[in-house]
C-alpha positions, 0 to 999 in steps of 0.5 A: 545508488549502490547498496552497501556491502561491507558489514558483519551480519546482524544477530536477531532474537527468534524466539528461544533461539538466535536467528542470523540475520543473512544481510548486514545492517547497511544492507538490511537498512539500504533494501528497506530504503528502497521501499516505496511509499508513495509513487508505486508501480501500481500507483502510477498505473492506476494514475496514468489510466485516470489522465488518459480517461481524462480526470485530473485529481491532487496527490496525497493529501494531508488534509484528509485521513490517511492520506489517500493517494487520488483526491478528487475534491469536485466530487469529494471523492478519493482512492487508494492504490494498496498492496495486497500483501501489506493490507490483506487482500483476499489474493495470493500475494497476501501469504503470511510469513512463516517465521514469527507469525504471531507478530506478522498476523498482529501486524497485518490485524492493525493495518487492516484496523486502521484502514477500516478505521480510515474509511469510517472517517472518510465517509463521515465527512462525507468523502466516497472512496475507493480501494484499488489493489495492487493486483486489480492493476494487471488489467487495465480494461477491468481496471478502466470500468471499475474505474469508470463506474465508482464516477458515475455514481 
């Protein structure tokens, strides 16, 4: 699928003054589409290391709390595949945009909040979980053993 091209370009509010926006709607709205939520790059690597490891898990389950990505219902455990930037990782992938700060930092502050707030409810169900960053899935071999490590317990 192509992104559109044609289109006038969106005028936004930055603060006291206006700010073009340098893509077109149809653009702008194309580039966010492709976003992804589930079946990202990191997911699928983490996914594929725990197939070949030889676990075998669900996908995305509704039933839980914030929908973790992995679910291991023998064990009761799960994990989620997150990306640094957009919930906060102490690494450099987790810079803050240097237009309308004030709205990105109180963006970030409630995915953090409402991750936090995730995990408590995992655990008081009784379920084990999991973080794996997006930057913890360059090195499998590290990956593998934390991996490894978060089952046997």
């Amino acid at each position: 699928m192509t992104p559109p091209l044609m289109d006038l370009p969106l005028a936004m509010p930055y603060g006291w003054r206006l700010m073009v926006d340098t893509l077109t709607r149809s653009r702008r709205s194309w580039l966010m589409s492709q976003v992804r939520q589930k079946d990202t790059k990191p997911e699928m690597v983490v996914r594929r290391l725990l197939h070949s490891m030889g676990f075998r898990y669900r996908l995305h389950s509704k039933e839980l709390p914030g929908c973790p990505d992995l679910v291991f219902s023998k064990s009761k455990r799960v994990i989620f595949v997150h990306g640094c930037y957009w919930h906060r990782h102490d690494c450099k992938k987790a810079s803050v945009p240097s237009s309308n700060v004030e709205y990105w930092t109180k963006k970030f502050a409630e995915n953090v909040a409402r991750d936090n707030k995730v995990l408590s409810k995992l655990t008081s169900l009784g379920w084990e979980s999991m973080i794996v960053w997006e930057c913890q899935t360059r090195d499998a071999d590290a990956l593998a053993s934390s991996l490894s490590a978060f089952f046997q317990n």
